[in-house]
Legacy VTK file of the C-alpha trace (Angstrom):
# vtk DataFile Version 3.0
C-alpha trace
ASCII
DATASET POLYDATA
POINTS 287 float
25.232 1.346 25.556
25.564 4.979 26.632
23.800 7.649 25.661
26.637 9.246 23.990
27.504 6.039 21.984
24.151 5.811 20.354
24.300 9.334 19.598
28.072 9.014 18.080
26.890 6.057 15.724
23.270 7.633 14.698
25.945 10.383 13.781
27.339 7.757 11.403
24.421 7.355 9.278
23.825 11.270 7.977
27.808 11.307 7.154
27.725 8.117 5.207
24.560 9.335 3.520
26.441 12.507 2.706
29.074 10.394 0.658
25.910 9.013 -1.509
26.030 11.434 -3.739
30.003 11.598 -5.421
28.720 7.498 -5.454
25.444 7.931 -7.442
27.477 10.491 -9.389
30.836 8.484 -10.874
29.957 5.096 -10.337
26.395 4.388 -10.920
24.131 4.536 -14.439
22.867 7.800 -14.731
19.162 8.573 -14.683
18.010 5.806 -13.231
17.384 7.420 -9.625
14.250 5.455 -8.406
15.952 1.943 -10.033
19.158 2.794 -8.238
17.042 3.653 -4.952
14.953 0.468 -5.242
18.517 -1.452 -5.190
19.499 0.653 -2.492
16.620 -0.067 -0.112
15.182 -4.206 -1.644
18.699 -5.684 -0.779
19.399 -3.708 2.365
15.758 -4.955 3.796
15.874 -8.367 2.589
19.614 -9.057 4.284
18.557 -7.104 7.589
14.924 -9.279 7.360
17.463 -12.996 7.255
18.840 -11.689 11.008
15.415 -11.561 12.165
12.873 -13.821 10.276
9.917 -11.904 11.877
7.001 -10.904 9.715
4.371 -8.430 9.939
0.891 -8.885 11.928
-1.972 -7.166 12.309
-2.088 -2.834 12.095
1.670 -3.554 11.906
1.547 -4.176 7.820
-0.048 -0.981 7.180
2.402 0.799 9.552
5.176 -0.771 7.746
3.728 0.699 4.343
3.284 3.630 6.221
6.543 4.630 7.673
8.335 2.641 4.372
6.595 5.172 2.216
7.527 8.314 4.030
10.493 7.088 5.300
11.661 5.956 1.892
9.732 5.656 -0.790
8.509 9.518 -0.934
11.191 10.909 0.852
13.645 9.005 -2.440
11.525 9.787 -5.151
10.916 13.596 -4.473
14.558 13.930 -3.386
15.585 12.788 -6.528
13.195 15.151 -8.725
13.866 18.141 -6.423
17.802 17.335 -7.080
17.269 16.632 -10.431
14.963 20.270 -11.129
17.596 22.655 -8.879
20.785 23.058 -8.564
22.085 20.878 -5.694
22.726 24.002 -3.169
18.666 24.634 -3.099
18.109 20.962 -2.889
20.292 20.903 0.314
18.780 23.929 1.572
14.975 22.781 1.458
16.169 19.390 3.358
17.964 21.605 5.734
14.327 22.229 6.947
13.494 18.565 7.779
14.777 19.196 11.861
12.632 22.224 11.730
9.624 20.518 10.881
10.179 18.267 12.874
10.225 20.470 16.058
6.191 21.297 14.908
5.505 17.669 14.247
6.563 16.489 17.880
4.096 19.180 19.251
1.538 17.706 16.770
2.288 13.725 17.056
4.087 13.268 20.432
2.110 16.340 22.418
5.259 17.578 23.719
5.927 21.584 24.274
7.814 23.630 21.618
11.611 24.053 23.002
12.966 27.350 22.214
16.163 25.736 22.113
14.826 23.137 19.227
13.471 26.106 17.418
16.145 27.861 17.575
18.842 25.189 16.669
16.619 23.592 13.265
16.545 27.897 12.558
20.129 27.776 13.058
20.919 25.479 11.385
19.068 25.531 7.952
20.401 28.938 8.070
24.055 27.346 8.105
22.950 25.036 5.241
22.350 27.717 3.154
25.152 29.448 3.641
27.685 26.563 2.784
25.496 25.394 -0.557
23.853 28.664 -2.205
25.408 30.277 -4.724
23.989 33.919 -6.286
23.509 32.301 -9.588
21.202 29.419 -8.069
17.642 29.081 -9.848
14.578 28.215 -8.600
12.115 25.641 -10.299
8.386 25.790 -8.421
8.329 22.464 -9.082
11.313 21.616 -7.522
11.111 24.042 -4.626
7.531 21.628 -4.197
9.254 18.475 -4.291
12.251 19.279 -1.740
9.331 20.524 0.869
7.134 17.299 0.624
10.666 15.032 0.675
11.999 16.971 3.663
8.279 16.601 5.706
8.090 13.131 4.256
10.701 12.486 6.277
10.195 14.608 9.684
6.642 12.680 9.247
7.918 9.431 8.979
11.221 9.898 12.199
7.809 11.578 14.516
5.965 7.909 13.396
8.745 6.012 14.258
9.277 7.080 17.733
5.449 6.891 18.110
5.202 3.467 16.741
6.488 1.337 19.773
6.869 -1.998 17.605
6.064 -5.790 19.030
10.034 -7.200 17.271
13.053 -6.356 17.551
14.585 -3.328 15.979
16.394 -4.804 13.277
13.456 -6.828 12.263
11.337 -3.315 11.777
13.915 -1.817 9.909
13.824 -4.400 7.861
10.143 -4.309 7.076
10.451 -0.438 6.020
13.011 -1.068 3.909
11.571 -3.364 2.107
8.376 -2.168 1.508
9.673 1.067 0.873
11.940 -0.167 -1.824
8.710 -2.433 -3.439
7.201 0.860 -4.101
10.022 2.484 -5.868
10.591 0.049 -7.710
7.237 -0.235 -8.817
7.343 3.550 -9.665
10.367 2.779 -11.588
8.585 0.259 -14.093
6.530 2.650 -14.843
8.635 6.405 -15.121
12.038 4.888 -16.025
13.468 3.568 -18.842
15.055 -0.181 -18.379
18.717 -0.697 -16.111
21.568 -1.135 -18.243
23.802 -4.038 -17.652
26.193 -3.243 -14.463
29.888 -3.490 -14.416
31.648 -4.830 -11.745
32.210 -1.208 -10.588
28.763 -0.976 -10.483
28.286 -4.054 -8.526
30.518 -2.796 -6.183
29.029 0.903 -5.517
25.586 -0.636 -5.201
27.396 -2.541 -2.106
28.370 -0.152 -0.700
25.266 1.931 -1.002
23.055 -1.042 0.065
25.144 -2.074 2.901
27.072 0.990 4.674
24.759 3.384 3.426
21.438 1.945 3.664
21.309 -1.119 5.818
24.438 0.057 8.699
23.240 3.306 7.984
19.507 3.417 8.896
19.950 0.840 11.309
21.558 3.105 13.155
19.468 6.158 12.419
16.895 4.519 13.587
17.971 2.921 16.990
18.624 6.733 17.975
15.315 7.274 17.121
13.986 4.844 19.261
16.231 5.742 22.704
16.679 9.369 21.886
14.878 12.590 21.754
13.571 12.963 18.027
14.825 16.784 18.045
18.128 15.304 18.891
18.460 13.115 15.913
16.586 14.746 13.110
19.322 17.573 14.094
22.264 15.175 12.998
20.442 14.905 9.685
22.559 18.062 9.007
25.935 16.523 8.615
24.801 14.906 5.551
25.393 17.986 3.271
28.490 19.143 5.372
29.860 15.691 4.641
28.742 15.918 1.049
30.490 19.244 0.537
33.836 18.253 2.212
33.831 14.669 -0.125
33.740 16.997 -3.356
36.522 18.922 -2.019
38.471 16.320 -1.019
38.305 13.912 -4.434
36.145 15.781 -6.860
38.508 18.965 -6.640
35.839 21.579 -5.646
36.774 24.566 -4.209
35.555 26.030 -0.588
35.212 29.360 -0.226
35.523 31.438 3.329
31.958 31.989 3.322
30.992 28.322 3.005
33.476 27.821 5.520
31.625 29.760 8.073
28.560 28.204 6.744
30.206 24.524 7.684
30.884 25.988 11.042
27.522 28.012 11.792
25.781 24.551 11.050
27.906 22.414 13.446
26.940 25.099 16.214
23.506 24.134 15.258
24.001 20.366 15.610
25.928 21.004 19.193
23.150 22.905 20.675
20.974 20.360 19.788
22.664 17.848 21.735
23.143 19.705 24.488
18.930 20.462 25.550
19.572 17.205 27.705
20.064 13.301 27.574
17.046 11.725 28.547
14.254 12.254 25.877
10.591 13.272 27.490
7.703 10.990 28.116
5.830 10.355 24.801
2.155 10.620 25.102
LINES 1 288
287 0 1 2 3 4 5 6 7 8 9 10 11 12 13 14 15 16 17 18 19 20 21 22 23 24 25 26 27 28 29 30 31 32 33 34 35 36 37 38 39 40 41 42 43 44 45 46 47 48 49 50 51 52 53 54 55 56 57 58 59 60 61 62 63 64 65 66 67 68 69 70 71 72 73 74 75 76 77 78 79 80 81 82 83 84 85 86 87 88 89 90 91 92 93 94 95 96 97 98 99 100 101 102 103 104 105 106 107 108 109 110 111 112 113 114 115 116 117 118 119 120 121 122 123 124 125 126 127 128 129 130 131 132 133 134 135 136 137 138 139 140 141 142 143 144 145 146 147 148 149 150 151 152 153 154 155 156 157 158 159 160 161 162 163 164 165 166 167 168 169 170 171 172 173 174 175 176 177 178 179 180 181 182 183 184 185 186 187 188 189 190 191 192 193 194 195 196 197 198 199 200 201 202 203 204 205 206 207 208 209 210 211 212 213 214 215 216 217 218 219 220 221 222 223 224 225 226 227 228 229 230 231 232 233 234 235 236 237 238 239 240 241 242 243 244 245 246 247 248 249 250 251 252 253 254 255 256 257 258 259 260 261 262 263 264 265 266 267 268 269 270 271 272 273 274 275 276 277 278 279 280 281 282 283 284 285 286
């Protein structure tokens, strides 16, 4: 497959992400995030795991529980508290910074040179971010502000891991494995801080398939096979069409308005995403 194919379908996963949350919103029990993430990753591991049967050996169960933790399991859980304690336009912002911590991380990790064009893009387009979601009146919990930095470097962590992490199976099989024991942690963590899951209707039923197979399983399948054949800069970058495609769901069926200003945020962050793409194709030689 092209280059430009796996970039169009890694494209796929931030904009189905972005329609998680009208989902977790008007179909799902309310505050039950960590249950509702735990159903969200469990099933989407344990159907991806029956396509590939392989199992864990050696250092490669404790980089499972490694990158399932960051990738999942505290990138969910202080998502959820950091959308929970501010409104959902700082939320949006502080992820906005994942791409740009990520630009630091592949110096750190990977050894590769700073690109002023990286820089400037992740600068660009966190900027854009907070231009479509802020509002004046926005408040800001220290708490929250907390949680929305360690979920966003959670995160940029756990994409650097990945694409250092060269594993012995097949893609779909180490997916799987992240998944899963990403979504055994929340749901321990659940047990504990949550109060039990109500009985699910079949609407429910069918907004937790949806979430578990579009936009968990399809989804970070294809996140992560652009992690693994692209530069990381590239793809963290697309990370910001989740809260474009969040914003443009609630105006299309939740009747929220868009205002010039957010407009021009939508478009300053899309510049940001383009640029980029365009530093070059082929990704450089890891260390």
């Amino acid at each position: 497959m092209s280059s430009k194919s796996t970039l169009y379908l890694a494209a796929l996963a931030p904009i189905l992400w972005g329609t998680t949350y009208i989902v977790l919103k008007d179909f799902l029990p309310p505050d039950h995030p960590m249950g509702m993430a735990a159903w969200r990753a469990l099933p989407a591991g344990l159907v991806l795991w029956l396509f590939s049967r392989e199992i864990p050996h050696g250092i490669w169960w404790l980089r499972a529980t490694i990158l399932g933790a960051l990738n999942f399991a505290i990138f969910w859980t202080f998502l959820f508290y950091a959308a929970y304690a501010l409104p959902g336009g700082v939320a949006a912002t502080l992820g906005a910074l994942q791409p740009l911590m990520v630009v630091f991380l592949v110096r750190i990790v990977l050894h590769r040179r700073i690109r002023p064009r990286s820089l400037f893009a992740a600068s660009l387009g966190a900027f854009g971010i907070a231009v479509l979601v802020l509002t004046p009146a926005a408040t800001l919990d220290p708490l929250g502000i907390l949680a929305g930095i360690v979920a966003a470097a959670s995160m940029a962590l756990g994409n650097v891991l990945t694409r250092r992490w060269t594993p012995p199976v097949s893609l779909v099989g180490f997916v799987s494995w992240q998944l899963i024991a990403g979504g055994l942690m929340i749901a321990g963590l659940a047990a504990i801080f949550e109060p039990p899951m109500p009985s699910f209707t079949a609407q429910n039923w069918l907004a937790l398939a949806y979430l578990a197979g579009f936009g968990t399983a399809g989804a970070v399948f294809l996140w992560f096979r652009g992690l693994a054949t692209q530069d990381t800069e590239i793809i963290s970058a697309l990370g910001l069409l989740s809260p474009i495609t969040a914003v443009l769901v609630g105006w299309t069926f939740a009747g929220e308005t868009l205002s010039p200003l957010q407009i021009g945020g939508a478009i300053i962050t899309l510049w940001a995403v383009w640029l980029a793409q365009t530093k070059g194709k082929k990704p450089p030689t890891d260390r």
